[in-house]
Legacy VTK file of the C-alpha trace (Angstrom):
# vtk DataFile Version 3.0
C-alpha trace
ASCII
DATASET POLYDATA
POINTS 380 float
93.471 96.148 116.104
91.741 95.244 119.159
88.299 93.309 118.908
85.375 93.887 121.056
83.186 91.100 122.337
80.052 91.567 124.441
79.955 88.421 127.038
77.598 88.596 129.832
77.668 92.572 129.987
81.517 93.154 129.691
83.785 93.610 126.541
87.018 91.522 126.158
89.813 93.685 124.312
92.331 91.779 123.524
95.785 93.358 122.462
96.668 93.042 118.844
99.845 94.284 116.806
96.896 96.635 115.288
95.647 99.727 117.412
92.987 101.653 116.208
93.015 104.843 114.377
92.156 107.786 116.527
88.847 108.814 116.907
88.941 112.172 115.844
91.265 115.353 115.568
89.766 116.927 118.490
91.958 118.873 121.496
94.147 119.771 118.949
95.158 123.365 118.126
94.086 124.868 114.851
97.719 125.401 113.878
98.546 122.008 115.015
95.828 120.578 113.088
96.850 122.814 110.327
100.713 121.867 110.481
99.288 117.920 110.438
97.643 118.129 107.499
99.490 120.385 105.300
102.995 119.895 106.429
102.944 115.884 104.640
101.827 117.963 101.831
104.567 120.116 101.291
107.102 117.464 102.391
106.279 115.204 99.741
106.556 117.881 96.997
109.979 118.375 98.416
111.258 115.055 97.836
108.969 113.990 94.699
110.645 117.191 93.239
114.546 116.197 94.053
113.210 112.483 92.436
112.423 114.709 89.163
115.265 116.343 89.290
117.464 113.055 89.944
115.810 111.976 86.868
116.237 114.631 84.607
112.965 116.206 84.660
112.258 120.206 85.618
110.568 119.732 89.071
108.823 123.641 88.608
107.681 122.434 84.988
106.238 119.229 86.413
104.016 120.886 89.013
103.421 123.616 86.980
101.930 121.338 84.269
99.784 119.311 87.074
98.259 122.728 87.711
97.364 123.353 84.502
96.454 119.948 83.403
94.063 119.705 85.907
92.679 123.141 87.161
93.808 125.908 84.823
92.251 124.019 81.356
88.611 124.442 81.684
88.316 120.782 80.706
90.610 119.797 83.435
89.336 121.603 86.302
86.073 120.479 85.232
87.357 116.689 85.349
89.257 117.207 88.479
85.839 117.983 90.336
83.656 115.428 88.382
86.696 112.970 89.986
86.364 114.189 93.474
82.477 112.481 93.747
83.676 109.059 94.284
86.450 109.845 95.954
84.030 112.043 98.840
81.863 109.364 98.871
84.331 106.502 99.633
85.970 108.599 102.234
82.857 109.683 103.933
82.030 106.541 104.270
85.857 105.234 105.926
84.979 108.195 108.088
82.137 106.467 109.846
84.263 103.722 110.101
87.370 104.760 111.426
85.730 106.886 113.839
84.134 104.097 115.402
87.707 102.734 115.238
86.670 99.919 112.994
88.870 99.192 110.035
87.021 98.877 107.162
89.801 97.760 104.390
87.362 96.039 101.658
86.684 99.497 99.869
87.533 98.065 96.482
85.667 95.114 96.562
82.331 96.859 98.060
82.719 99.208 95.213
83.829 97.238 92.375
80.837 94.524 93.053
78.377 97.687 93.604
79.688 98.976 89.999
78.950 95.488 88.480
75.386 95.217 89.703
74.445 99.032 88.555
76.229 98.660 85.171
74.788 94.857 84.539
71.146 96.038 85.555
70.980 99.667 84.122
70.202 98.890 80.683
67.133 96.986 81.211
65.966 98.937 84.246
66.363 102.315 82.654
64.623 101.028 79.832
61.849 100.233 81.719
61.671 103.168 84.348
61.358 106.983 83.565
65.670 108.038 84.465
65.200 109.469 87.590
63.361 106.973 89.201
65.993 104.222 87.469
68.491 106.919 88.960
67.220 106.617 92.774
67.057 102.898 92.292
70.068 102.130 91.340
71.796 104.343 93.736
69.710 102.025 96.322
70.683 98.889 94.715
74.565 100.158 95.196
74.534 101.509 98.347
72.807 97.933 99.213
74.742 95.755 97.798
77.730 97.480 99.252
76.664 97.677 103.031
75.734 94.156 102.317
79.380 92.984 101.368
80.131 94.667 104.774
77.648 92.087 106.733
79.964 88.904 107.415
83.187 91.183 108.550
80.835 93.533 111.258
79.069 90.526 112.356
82.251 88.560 113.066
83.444 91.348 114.647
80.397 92.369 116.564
79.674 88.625 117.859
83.314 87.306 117.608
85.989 90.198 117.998
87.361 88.727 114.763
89.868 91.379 113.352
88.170 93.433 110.605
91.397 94.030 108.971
91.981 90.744 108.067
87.813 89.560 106.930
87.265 92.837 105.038
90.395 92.757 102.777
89.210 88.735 102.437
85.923 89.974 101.467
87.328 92.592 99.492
89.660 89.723 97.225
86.797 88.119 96.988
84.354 90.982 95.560
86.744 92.363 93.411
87.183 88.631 91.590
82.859 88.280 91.980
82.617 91.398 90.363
84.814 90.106 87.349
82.653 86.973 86.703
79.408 88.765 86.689
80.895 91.098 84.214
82.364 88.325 81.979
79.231 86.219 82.297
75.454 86.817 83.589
76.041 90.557 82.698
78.257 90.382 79.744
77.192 92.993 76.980
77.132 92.486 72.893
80.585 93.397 72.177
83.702 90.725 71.943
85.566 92.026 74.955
84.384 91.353 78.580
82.275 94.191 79.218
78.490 94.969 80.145
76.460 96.901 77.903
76.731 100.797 77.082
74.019 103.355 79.029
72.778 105.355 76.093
73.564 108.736 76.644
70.250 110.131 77.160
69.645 107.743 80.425
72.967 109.021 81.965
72.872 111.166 84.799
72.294 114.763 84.110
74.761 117.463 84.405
75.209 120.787 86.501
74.019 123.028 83.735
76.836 124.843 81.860
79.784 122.285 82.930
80.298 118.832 82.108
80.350 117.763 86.113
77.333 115.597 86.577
75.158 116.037 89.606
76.288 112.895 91.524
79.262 116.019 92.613
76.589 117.321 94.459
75.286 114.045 95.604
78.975 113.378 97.322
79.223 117.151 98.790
75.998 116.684 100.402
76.913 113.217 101.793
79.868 114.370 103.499
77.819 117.544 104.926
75.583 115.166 106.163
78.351 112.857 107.468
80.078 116.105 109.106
76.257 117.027 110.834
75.892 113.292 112.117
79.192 113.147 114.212
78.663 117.270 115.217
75.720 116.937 116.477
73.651 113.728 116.428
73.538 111.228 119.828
74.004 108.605 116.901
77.584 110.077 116.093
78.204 110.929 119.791
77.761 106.660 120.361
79.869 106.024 117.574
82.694 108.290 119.016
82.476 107.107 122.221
82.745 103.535 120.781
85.347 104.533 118.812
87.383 106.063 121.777
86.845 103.219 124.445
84.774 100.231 123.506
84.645 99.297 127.858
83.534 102.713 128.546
80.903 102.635 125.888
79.381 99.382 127.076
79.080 100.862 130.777
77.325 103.607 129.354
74.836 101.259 127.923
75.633 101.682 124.099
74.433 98.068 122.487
78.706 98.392 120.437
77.954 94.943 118.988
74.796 96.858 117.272
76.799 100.019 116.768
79.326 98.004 114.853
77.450 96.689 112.221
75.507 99.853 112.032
78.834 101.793 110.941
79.819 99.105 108.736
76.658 98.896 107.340
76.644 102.841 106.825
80.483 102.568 105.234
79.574 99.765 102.488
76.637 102.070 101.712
78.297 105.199 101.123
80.754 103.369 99.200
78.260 101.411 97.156
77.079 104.896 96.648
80.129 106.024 94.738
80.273 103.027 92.633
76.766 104.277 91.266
77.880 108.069 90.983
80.519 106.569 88.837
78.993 104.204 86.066
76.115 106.463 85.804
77.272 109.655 85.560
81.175 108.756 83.851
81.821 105.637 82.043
77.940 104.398 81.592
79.530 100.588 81.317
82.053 98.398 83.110
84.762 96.155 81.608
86.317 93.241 83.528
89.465 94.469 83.681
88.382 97.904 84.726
89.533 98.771 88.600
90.310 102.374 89.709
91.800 101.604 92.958
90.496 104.077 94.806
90.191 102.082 98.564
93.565 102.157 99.417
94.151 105.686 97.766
91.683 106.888 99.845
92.769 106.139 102.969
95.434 108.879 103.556
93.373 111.855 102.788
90.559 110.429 105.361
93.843 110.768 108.011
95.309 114.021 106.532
91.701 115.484 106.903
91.398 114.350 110.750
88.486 112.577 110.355
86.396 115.433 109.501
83.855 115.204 106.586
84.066 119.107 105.584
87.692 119.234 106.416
87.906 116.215 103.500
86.487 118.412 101.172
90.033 120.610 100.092
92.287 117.265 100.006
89.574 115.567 98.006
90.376 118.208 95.328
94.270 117.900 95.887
94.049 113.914 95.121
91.612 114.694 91.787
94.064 117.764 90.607
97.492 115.043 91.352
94.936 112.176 89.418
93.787 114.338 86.916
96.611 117.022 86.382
99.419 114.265 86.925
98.509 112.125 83.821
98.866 115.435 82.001
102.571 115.907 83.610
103.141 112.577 83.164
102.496 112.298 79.482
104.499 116.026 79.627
107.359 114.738 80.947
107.468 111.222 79.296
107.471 109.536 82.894
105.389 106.487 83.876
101.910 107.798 85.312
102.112 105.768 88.504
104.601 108.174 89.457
101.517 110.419 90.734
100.933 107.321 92.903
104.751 107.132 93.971
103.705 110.788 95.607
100.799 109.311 97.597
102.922 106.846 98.809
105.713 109.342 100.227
102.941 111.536 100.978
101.292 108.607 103.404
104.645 107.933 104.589
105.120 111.698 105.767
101.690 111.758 107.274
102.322 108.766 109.327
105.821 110.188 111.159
103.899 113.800 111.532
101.781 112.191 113.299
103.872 109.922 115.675
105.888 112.899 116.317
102.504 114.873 117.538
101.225 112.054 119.471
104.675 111.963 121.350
104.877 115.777 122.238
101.121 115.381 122.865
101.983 112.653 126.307
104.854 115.281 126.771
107.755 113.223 126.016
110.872 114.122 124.083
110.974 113.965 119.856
114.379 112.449 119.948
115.418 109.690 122.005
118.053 109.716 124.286
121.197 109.401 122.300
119.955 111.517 119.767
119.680 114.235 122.094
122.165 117.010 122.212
124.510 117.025 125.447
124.498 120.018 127.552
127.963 120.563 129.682
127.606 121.922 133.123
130.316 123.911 134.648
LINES 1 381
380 0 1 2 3 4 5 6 7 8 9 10 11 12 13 14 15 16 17 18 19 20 21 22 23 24 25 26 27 28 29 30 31 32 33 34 35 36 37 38 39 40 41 42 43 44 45 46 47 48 49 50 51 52 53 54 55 56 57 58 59 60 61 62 63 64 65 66 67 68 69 70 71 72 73 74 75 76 77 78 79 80 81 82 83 84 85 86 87 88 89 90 91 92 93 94 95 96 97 98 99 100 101 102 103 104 105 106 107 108 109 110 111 112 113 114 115 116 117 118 119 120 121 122 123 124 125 126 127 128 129 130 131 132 133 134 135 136 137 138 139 140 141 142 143 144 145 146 147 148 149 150 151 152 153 154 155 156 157 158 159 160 161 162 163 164 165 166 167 168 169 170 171 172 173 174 175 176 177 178 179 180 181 182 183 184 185 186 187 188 189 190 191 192 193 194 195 196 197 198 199 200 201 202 203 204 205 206 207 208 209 210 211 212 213 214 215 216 217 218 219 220 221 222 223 224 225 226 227 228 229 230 231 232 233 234 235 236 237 238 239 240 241 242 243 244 245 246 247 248 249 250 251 252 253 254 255 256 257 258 259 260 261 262 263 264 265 266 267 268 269 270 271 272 273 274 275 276 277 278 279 280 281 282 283 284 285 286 287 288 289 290 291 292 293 294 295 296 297 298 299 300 301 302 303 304 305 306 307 308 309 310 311 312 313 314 315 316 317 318 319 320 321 322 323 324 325 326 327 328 329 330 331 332 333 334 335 336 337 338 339 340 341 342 343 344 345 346 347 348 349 350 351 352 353 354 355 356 357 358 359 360 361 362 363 364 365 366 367 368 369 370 371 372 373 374 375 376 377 378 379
């Protein structure tokens, strides 16, 4: 991806293998936007189904079980949508990145090294605080200690046009592996394996009355509302569009991009750091050192299949928690490995990515096939 360097009033782009991801979905049509998003969707059923079938397994009973593993079972559905809180949050937060066209790729570690801090602190400051305020805090503490993790790959960036791909997946290795020594050492709890001490259940966060999905769902749906409002119809999201677009254009125009960038990083690792805390104190209540949900990287797709829009991420956020949820249930069904629900994201991502080459080609007007590919027509 290209970096941007303010020097003496002008920005220096140079050309990278990388380009950025597109700003946003607009100046499409509705049933382009439609076809973008859905069609990956039902192409990767298509083939994950003939890979069932190759293997001996009942495609229909497969998906049929995901559905009722993880939305028709009371339990399920209810899991599905206690799953889809960190998952908003995290991609709410890539949003603001990406549509700056700044690749933040250190998801994991900014919320694996969040998760550490909240579950190593929690027990003593919840102890100590009535549970709401300990709540609040501790959401603070994550969402700063996330945006912080974010500081040395925007201010490369902003001051040095370092590539952000490369310093946040460095930072990233390296808060994942911080995260597992504070766990194993300053934070480690009474029990033999590596693992901080439990939340009693009583300091947990509270849940929407008559389910068992806690309110930090409602925390995430209002995060991406807000995240949808910012970019609709704040100057703030405006700058960070037009940065996002052209970096040149947005320095004539007198945005400050080397403040802008660390501003949407900043905003990224916070929202992030955000879903860490959502997680530990509403789900598990502890964290063990070997513990890693890997949702960065899973992420990423549905952020692209949802155009950048925060409400728009709202319907694939529950497709990802019914395959996570629902698939394990298949999975166990079916007696198949359950990274096989992570074998569909894959082909799913893959899909996604030639939908959308094909779209950006008849979008500049130019043919889908090239030349030889193309069918002959004989004049008389």
């Amino acid at each position: 991806m290209s970096g941007t360097v303010e020097t003496s009033g002008t920005v220096e782009t140079p050309s990278t293998a990388f380009e950025a991801p597109p700003a946003s979905g607009r100046g499409e049509g509705i049933a382009g936007r439609l076809a973008l998003s859905i069609g990956p969707v039902i192409l990767a059923l298509i083939v994950c189904g003939v890979l069932l079938a190759v293997i001996n397994r009942d495609p229909i009973a497969f998906y049929r079980d995901i559905l009722q593993g993880g939305l028709l079972r009371a339990s399920g559905l209810q899991d599905s949508i206690t799953r889809m809180a960190p998952v908003l949050l995290m991609a709410a937060g890539l949003i603001v990145a990406f549509r700056a066209s700044l690749w933040n790729l250190g998801a994991d570690g900014q919320y694996l090294l969040s998760a550490a801090m909240v579950a190593g602190i929690a027990p003593t400051l919840l102890t100590m605080v009535p549970a709401p305020i300990g709540w609040v805090v501790l959401g603070l503490v994550a969402m700063a200690i996330g945006a912080a993790w974010t500081l040395v790959p925007s201010l490369l960036k902003a001051r040095y046009g370092l590539n952000e791909i490369v310093t946040t997946l460095m930072m990233t290795f390296i808060g994942i592996n911080l995260a597992v020594v504070l766990v194993s050492g300053p934070f480690d709890g009474p029990v033999a394996v590596p693992q901080t001490a439990v939340l009693p259940p009583e300091t947990m966060l509270p849940d929407i009355p008559g389910t068992t999905i806690h309110i930090g769902f409602v925390v995430a749906l209002v995060a991406c509302l807000t995240t949808y409002l910012v970019f609709a119809r704040t100057p703030f999201g405006m700058r960070l569009d037009v940065m996002g677009t052209n970096a040149r254009a947005a320095v004539h125009l007198g945005i400050d991009v080397p403040r802008l960038i660390v501003m949407a990083f900043l905003i990224s690792g916070g929202l992030i750091g955000l879903a860490a805390a959502m997680d530990i104190q509403g789900i598990f209540g502890y964290m063990r050192a070997d513990w890693d949900p890997a949702y960065g990287l899973a992420v990423v797709p549905l952020v692209f299949l949802a155009r950048m829009n925060a409400l728009a991420l709202i319907p694939f956020a529950a497709l990802f928690s019914l395959l996570s949820i629902g698939g394990l249930y298949a999975a166990r069904r079916a007696a198949i490995p359950s990274d096989f629900v992570l074998l569909f994201m894959g082909i799913l991502l893959l899909f996604m990515v030639g939908t959308q080459y094909l779209s950006d080609k008849r979008a500049r007007g130019e043919p889908l096939l090239p030349a030889r590919l193309r069918p002959s027509v004989a004049h008389g």
